[in-house]
Backbone as CSV, one residue per row, in Angstrom:
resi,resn,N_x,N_y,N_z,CA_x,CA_y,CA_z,C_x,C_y,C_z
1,UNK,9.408,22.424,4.252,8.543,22.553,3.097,7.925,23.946,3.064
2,UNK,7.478,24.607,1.894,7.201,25.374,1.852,5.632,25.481,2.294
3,UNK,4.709,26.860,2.353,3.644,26.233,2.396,2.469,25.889,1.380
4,UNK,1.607,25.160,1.420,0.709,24.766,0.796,0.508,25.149,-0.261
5,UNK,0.503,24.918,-1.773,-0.324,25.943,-2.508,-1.182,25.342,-3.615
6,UNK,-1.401,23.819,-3.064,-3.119,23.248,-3.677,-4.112,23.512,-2.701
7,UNK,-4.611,23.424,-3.815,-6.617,23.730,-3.138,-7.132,22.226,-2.629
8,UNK,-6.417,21.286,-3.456,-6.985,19.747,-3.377,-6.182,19.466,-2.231
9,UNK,-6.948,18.678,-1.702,-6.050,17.953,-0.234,-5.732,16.365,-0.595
10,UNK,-4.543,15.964,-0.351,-4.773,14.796,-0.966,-5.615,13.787,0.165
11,UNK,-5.902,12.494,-0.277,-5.915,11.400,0.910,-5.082,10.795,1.658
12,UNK,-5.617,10.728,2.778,-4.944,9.791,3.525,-5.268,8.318,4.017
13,UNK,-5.073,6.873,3.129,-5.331,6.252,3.822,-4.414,5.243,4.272
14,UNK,-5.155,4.984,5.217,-4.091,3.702,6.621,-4.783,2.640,6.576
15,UNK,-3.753,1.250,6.706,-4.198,0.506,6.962,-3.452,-0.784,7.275
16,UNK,-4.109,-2.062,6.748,-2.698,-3.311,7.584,-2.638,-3.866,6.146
17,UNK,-1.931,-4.989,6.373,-1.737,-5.941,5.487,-2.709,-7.431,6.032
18,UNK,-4.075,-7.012,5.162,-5.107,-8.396,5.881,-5.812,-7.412,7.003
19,UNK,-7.052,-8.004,7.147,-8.223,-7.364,8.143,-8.010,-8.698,8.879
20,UNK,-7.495,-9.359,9.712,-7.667,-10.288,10.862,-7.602,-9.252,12.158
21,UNK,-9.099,-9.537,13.021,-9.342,-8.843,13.502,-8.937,-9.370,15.161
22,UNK,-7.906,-8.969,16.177,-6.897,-9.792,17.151,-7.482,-9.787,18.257
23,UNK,-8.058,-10.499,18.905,-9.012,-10.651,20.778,-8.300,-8.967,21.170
24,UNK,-7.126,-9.175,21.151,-6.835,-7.233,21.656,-7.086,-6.291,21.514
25,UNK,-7.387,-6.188,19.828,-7.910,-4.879,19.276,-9.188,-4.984,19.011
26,UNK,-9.821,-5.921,19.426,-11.650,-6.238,19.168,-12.450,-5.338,19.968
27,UNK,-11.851,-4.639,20.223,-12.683,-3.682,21.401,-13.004,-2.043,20.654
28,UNK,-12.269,-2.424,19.222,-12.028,-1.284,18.484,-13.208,-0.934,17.748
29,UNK,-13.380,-2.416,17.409,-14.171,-2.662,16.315,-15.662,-3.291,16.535
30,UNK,-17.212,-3.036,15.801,-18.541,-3.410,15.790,-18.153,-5.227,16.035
31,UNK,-19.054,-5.758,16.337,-19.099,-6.840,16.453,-20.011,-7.914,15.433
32,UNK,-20.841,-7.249,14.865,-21.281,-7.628,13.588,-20.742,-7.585,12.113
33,UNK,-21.280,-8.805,11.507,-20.248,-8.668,10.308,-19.154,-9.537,10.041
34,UNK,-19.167,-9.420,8.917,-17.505,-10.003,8.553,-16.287,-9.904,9.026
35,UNK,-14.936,-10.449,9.308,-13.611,-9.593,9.786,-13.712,-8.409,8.823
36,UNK,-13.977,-8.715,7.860,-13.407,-7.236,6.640,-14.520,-6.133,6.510
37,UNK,-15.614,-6.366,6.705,-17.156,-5.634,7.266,-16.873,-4.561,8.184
38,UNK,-16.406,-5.506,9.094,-15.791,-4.744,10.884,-15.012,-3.924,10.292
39,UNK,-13.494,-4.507,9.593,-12.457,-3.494,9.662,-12.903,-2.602,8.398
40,UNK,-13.490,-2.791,7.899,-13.847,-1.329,6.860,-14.544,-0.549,7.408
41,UNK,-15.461,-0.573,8.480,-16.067,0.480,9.058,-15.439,1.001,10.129
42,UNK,-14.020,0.825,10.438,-13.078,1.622,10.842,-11.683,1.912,10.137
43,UNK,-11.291,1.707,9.557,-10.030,1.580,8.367,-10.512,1.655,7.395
44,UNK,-9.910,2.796,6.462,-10.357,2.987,4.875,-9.978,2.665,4.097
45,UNK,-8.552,1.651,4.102,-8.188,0.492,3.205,-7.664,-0.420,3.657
46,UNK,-6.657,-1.401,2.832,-6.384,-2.542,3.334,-5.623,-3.049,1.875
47,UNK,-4.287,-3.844,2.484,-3.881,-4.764,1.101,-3.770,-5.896,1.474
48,UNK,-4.020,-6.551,0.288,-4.309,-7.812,0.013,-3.258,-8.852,-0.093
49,UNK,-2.318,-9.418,0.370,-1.032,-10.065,0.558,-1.326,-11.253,-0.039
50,UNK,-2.686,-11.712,0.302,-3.058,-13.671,0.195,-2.571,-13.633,-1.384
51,UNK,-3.070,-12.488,-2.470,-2.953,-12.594,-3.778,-1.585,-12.991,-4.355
52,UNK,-0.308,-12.640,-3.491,1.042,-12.950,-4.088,1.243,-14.710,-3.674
53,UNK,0.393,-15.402,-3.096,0.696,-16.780,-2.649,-0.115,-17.534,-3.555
54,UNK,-1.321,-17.115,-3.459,-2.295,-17.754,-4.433,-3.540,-16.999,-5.305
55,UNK,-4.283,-17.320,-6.500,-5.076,-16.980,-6.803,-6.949,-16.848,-6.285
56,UNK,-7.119,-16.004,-6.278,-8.694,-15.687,-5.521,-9.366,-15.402,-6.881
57,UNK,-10.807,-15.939,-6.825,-11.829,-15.760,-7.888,-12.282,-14.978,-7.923
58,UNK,-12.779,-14.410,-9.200,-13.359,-12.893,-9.730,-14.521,-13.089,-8.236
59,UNK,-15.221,-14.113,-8.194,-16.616,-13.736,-7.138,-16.197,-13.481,-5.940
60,UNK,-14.950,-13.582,-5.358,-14.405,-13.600,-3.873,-13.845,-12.090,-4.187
61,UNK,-13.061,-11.673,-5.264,-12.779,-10.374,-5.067,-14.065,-9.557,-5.016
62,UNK,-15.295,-9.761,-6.118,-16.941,-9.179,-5.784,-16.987,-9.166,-5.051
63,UNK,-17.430,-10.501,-3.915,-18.058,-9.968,-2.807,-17.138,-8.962,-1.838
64,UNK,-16.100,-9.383,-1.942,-14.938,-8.228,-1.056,-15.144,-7.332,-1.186
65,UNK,-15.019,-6.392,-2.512,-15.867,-4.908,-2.901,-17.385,-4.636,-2.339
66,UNK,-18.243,-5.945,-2.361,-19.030,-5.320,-2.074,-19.847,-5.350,-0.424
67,UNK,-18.478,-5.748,0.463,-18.809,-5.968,2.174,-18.022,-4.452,2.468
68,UNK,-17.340,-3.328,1.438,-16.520,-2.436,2.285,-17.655,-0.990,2.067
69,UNK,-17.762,0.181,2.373,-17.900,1.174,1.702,-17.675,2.064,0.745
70,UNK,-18.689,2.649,0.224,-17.992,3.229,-1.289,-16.645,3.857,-1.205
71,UNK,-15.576,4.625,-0.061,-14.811,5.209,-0.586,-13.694,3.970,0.007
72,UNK,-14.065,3.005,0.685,-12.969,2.022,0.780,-12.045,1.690,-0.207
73,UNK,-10.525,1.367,-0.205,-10.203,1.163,-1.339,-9.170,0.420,-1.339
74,UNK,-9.037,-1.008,-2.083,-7.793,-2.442,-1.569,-6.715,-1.565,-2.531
75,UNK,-5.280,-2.048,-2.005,-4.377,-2.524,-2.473,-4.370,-4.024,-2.712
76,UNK,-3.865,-4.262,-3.725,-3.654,-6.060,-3.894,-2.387,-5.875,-4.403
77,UNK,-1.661,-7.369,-4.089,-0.110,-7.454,-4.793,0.399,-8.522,-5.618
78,UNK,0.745,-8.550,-6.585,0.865,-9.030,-7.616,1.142,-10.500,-7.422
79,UNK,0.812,-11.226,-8.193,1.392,-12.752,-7.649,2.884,-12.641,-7.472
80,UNK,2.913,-13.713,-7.286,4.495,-13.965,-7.296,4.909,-14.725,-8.511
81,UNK,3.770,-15.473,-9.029,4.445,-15.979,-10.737,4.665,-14.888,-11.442
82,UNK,4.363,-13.942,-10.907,4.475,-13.068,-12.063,5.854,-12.141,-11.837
83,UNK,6.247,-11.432,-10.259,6.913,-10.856,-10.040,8.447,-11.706,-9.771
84,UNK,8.172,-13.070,-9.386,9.359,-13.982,-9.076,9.579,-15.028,-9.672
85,UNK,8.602,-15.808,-10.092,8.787,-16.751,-10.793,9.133,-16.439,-12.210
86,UNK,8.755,-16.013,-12.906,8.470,-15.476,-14.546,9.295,-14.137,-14.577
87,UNK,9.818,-13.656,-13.521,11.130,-12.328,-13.512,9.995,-11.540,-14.489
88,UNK,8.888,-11.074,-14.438,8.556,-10.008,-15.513,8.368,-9.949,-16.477
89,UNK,8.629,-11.250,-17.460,8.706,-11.655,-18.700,7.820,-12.859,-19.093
90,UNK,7.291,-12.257,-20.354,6.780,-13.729,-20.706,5.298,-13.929,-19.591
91,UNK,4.464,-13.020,-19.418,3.472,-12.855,-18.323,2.226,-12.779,-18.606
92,UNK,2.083,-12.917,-19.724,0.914,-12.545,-20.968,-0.761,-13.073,-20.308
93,UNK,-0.427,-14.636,-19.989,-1.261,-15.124,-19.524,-1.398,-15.320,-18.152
94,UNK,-0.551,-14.891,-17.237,-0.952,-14.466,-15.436,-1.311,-13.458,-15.445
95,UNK,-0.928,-12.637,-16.143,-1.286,-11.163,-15.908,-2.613,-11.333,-16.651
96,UNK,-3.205,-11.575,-17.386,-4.646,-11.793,-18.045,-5.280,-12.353,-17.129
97,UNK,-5.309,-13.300,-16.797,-5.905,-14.125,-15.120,-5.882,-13.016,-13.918
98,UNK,-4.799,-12.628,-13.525,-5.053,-11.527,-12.549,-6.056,-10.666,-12.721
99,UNK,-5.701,-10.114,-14.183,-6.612,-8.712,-14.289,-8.075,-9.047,-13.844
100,UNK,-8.325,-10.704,-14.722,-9.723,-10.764,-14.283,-10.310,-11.367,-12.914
101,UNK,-9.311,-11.682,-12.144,-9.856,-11.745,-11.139,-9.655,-10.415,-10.287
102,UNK,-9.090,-9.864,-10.167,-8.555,-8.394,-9.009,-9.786,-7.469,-9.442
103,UNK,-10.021,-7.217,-11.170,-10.290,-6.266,-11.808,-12.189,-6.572,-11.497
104,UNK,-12.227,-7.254,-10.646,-13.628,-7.369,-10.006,-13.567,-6.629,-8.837
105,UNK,-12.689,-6.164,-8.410,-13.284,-5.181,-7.105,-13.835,-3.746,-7.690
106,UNK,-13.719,-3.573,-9.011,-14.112,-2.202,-9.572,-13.158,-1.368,-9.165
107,UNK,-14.085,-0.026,-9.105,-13.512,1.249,-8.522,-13.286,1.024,-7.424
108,UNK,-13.005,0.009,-6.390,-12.126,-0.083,-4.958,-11.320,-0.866,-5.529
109,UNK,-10.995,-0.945,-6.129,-9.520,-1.159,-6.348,-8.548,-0.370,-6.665
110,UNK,-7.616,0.310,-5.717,-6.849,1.290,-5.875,-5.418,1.511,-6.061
111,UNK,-5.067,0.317,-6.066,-3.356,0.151,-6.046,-3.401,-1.092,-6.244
112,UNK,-1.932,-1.135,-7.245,-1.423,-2.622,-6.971,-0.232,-2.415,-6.930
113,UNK,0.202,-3.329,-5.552,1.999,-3.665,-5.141,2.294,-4.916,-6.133
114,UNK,3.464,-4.025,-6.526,4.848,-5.016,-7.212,5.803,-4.863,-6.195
115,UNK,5.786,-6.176,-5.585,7.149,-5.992,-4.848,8.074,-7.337,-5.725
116,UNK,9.025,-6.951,-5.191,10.551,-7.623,-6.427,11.179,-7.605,-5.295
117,UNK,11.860,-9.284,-5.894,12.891,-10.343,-5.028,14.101,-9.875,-4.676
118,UNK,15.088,-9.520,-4.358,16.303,-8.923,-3.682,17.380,-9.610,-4.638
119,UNK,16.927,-10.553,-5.180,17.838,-10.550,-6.155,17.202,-10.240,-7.934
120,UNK,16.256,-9.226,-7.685,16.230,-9.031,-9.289,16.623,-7.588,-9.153
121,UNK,17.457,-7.653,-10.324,17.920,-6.410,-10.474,17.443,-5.939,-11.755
122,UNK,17.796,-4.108,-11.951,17.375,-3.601,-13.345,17.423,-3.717,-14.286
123,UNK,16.810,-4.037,-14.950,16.507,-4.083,-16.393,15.532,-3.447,-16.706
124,UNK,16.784,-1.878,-17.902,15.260,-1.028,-18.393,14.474,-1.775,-19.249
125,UNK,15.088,-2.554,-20.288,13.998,-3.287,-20.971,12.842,-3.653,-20.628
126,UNK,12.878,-4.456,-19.863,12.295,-5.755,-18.917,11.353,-4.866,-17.989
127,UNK,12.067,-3.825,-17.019,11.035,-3.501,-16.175,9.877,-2.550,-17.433
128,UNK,11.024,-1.633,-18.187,9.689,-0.859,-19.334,8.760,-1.615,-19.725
129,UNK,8.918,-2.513,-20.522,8.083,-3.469,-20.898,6.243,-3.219,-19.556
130,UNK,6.923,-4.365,-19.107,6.805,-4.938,-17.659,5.741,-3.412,-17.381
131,UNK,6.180,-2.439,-16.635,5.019,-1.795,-16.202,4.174,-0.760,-17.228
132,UNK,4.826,-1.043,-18.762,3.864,-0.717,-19.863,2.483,-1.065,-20.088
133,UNK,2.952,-2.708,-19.568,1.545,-3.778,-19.685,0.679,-3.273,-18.479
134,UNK,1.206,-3.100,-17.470,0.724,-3.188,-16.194,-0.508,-2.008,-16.180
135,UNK,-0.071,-0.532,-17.151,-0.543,0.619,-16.948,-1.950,0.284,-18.182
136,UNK,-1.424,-0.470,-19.336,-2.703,-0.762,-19.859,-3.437,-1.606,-19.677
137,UNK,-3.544,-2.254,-18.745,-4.170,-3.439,-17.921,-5.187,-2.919,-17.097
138,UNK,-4.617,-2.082,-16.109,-5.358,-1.663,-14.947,-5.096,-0.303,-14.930
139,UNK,-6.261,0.972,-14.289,-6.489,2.478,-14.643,-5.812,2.718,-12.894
140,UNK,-5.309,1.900,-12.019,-5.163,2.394,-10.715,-3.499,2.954,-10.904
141,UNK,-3.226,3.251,-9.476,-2.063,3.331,-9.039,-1.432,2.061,-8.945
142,UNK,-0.034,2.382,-9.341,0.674,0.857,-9.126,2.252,1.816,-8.412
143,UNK,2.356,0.738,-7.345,3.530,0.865,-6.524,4.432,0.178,-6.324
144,UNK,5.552,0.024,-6.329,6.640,-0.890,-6.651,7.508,-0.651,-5.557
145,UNK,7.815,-1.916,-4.761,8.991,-2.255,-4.016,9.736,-3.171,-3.906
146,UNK,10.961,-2.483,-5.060,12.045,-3.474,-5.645,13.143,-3.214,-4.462
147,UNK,14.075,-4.362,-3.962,14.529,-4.117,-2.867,16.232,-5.159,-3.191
148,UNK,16.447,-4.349,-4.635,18.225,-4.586,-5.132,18.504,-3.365,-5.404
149,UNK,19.959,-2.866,-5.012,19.828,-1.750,-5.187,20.081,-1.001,-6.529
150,UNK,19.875,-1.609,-7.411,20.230,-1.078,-8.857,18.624,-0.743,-8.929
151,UNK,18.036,-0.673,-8.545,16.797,-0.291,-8.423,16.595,1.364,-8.075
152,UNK,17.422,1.848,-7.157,17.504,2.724,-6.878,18.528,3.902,-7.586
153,UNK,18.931,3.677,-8.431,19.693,4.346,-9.318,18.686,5.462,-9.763
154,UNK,19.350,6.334,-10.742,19.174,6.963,-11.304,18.382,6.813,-13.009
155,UNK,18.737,6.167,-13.194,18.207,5.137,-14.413,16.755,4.797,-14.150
156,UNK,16.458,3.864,-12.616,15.608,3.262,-12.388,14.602,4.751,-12.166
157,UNK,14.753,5.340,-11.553,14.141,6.520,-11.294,13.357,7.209,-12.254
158,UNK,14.309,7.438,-13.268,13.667,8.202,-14.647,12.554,6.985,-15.030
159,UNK,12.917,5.854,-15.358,12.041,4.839,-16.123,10.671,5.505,-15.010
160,UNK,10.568,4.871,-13.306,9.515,4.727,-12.863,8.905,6.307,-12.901
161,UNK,9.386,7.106,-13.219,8.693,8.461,-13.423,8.310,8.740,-14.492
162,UNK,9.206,7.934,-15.662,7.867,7.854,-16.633,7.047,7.686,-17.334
163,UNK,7.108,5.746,-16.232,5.542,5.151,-16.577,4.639,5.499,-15.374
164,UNK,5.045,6.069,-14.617,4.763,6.760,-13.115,4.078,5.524,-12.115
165,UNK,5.248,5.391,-11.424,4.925,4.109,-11.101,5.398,4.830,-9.822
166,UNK,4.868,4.494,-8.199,5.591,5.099,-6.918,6.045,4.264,-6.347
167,UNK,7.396,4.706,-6.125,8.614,3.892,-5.364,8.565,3.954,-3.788
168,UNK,7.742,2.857,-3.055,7.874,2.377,-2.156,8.719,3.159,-1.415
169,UNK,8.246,3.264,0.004,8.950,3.358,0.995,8.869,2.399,1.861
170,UNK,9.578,1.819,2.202,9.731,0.268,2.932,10.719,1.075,4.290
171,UNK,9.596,0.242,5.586,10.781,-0.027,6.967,10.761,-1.249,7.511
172,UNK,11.750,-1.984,7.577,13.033,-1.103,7.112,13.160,-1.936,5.867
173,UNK,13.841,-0.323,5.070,14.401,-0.307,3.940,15.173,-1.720,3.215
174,UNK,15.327,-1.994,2.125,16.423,-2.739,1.475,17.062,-3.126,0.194
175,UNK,17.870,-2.846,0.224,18.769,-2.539,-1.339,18.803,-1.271,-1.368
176,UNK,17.983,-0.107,-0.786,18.526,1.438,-1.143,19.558,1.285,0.265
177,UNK,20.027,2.852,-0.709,21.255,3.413,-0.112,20.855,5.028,0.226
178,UNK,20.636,5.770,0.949,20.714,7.136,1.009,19.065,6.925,1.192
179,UNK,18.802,8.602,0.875,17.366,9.036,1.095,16.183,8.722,-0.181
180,UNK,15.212,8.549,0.513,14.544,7.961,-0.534,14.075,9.222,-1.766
181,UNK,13.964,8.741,-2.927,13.835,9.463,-3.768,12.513,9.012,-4.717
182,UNK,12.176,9.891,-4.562,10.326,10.088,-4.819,9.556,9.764,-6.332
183,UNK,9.268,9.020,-7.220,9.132,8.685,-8.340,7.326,9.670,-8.930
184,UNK,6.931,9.638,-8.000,5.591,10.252,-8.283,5.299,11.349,-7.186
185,UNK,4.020,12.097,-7.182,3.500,12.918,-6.092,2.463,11.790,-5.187
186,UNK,1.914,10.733,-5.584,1.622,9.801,-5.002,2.830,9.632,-3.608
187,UNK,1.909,8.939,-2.720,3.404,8.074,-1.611,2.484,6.958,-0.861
188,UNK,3.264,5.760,-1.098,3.337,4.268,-0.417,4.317,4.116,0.687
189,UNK,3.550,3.626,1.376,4.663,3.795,2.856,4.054,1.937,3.195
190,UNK,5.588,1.086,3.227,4.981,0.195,3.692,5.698,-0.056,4.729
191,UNK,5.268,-0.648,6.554,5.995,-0.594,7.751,5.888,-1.959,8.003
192,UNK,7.186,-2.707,8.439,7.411,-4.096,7.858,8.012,-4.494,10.025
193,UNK,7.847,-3.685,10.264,8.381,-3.840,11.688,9.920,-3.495,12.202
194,UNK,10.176,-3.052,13.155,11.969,-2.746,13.554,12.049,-2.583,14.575
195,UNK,12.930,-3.105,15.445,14.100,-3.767,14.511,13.716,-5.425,14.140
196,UNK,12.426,-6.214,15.118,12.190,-7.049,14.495,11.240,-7.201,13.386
197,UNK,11.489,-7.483,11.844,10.624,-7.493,11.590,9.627,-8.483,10.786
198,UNK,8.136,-7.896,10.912,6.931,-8.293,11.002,6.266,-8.507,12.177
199,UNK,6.983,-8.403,13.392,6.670,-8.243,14.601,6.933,-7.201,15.176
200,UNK,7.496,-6.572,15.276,8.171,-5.238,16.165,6.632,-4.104,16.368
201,UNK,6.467,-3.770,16.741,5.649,-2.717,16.695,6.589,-0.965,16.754
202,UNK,5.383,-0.131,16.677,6.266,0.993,16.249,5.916,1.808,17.734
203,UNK,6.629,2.505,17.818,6.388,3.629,19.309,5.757,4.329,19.155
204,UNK,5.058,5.858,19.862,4.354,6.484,20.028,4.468,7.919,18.963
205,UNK,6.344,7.974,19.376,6.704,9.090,19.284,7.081,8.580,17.374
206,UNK,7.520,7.886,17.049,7.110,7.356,15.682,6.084,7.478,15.044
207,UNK,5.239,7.201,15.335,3.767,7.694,14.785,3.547,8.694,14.704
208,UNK,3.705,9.751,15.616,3.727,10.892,15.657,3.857,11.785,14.646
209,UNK,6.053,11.034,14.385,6.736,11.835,13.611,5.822,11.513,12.303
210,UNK,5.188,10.474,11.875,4.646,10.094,10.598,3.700,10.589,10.411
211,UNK,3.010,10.617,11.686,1.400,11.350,11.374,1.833,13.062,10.929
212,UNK,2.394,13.645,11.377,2.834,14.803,10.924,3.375,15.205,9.760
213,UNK,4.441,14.253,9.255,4.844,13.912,7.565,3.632,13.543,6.423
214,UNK,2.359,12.388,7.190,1.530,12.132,6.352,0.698,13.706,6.067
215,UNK,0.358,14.731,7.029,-0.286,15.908,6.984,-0.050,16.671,5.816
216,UNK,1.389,16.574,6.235,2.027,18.128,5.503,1.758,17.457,3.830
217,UNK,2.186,15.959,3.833,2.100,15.541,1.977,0.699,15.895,1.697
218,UNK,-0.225,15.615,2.371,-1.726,15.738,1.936,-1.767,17.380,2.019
219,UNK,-1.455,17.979,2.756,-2.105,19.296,2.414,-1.270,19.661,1.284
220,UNK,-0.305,19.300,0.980,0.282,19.027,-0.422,-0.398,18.551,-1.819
221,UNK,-1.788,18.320,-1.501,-1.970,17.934,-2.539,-1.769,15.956,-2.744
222,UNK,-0.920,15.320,-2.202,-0.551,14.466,-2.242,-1.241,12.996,-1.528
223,UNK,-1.853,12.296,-2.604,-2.320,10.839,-1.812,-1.368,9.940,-0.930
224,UNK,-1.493,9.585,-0.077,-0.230,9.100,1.161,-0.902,7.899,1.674
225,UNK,-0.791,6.665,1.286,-1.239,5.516,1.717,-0.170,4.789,2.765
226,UNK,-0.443,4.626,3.445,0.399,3.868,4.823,-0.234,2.681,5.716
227,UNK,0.682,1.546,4.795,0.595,-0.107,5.044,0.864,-0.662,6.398
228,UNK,0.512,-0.801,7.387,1.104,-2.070,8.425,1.223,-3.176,8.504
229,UNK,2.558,-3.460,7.773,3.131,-5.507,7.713,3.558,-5.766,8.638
230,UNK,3.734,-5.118,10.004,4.272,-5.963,11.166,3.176,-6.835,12.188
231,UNK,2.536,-7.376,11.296,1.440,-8.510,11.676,1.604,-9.818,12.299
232,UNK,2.540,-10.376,12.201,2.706,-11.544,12.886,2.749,-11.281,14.406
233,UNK,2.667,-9.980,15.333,2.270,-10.485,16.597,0.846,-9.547,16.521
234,UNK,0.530,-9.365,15.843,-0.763,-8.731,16.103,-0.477,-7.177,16.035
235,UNK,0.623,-6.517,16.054,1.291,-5.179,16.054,0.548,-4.367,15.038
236,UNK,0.325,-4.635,14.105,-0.118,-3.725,12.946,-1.765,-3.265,13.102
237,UNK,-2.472,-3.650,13.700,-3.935,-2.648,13.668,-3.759,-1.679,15.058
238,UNK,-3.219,-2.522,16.162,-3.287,-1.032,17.166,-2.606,-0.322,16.433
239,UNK,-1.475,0.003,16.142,-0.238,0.936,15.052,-1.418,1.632,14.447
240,UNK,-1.891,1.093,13.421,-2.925,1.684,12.381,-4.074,2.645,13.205
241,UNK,-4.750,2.298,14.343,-5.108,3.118,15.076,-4.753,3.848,15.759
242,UNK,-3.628,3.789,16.167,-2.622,4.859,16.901,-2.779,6.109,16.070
243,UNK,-2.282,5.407,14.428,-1.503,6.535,13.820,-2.845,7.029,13.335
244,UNK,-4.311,6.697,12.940,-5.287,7.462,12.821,-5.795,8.444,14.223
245,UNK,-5.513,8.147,15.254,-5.463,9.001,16.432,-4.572,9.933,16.488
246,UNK,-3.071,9.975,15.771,-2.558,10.846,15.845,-2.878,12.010,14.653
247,UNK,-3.505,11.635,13.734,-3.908,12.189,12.583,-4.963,13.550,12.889
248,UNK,-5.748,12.630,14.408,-7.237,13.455,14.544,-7.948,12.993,13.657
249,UNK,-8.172,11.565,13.402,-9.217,10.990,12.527,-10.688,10.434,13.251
250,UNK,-11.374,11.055,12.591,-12.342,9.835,13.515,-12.527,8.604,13.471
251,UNK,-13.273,8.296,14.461,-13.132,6.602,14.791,-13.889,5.635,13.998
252,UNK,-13.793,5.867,12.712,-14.443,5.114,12.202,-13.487,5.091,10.369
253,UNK,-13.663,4.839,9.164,-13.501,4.531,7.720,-13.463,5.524,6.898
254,UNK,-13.821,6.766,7.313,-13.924,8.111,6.472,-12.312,8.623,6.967
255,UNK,-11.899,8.326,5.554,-10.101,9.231,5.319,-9.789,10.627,5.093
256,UNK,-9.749,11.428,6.429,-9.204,12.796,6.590,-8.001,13.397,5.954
257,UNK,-7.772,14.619,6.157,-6.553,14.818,5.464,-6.329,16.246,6.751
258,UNK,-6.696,16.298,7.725,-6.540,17.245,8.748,-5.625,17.414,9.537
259,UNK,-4.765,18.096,9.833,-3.287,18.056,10.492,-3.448,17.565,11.866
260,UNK,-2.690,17.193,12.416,-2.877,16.317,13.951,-2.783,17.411,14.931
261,UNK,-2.839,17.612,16.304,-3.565,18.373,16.877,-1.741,18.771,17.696
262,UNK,-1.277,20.024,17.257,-0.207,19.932,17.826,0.016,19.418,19.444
């Protein structure tokens, strides 16, 4: 890459999928408080997974906004009636229900994941449509990880660039083919575990390589959010602290953008 030539640094934030806070990594974290209390005063975001299984009330997303700090900021992900059941279409009234329940975290609400079933494939219609509504619905970032590979075309590309929607980076990957190709200056990084995954944890020297990639995008100018889904053994918050240690972050919820310490 060349070097730098914004003044703005983008953000960097890290985090898991769910604040469940694990007897292992409790040593990380205050002991007062909520699980999500705790992990916001060390992690500066967090997405919200429970939302694609079931619906949560406008007052449960309130109080959620209002146990984190002001620059905390959720991802939430779309139901699944909406992204799997209902294929995108015909959404008028989930997507009206969502808005008003999600659209209670306010200004911490910073993203919403569309992730898509492995067997839906492109449709410019359908997806145009589809994240037309989405952009006049809600003022955040919306990130999409469609995982057929007609998704990854060329076609699909132009559309998500320009309703500007950012194309997921998923590990490991599925339905792309080749290198990932970038839909926005935004970047979503979601880490799903490998080779087992949702369990696998990631290595040292992995983090590393990422914490160094997350640098260079932010001094780029570029917001770089990075998810940990390899939760089912507990893998994803040490990871998340690793990789804020490799960052040179401090130990606590305030999101740096400072290069890691060669």
């Amino acid at each position: 890459m060349t070097n730098p030539t914004h003044q703005h640094k983008g953000a960097l934030r890290i985090g898991c999928a769910g604040w469940t806070i694990s007897r292992e990594a409790a040593g990380a974290f205050e002991t007062e408080g909520s699980h999500l209390e705790r992990y916001a005063r060390v992690l500066g975001t967090v997405e919200i997974n429970s939302s694609f299984y079931r619906p949560h009330q406008a007052k449960t997303y309130a109080r959620w906004a209002q146990s984190v700090p002001p620059a905390f900021r959720f991802a939430v992900k779309l139901p699944r009636t909406i992204t799997h059941d209902a294929g995108l279409v015909g959404i008028d009234a989930a997507l009206r229900q969502f808005a008003d329940e999600a659209g209670a975290l306010g200004d911490k609400l910073g993203c919403l994941l569309v992730q898509l079933p492995p067997k839906r494939d492109f449709d410019p219609a359908v997806a145009g449509d589809f994240f037309a509504r989405l952009k006049d619905t809600f003022g955040c970032m919306i990130a999409c990880e469609a995982r057929h590979p007609s998704w990854f075309g060329e076609d699909a590309s132009t559309l998500l660039r320009r309703e500007t929607v950012t194309r997921v980076i998923a590990d490991p990957a599925k339905g792309q083919e080749g290198a990932h190709v970038p839909t926005t200056e935004s970047i979503y990084v979601r880490l799903h575990g490998a080779p087992r995954i949702y369990y696998s944890p990631y290595a040292a020297d992995y983090l590393a390589q990422l914490a160094c990639d997350m640098a260079t995008h932010a001094a780029h100018g570029r917001d770089v959010w990075c998810i940990f889904d390899n939760t089912a053994s507990g893998a994803a918050l040490p990871n998340a602290l690793d990789l804020r240690a490799a960052l040179g972050m401090a130990p606590h919820g305030e999101d740096l953008t400072a290069a890691p310490t060669p």
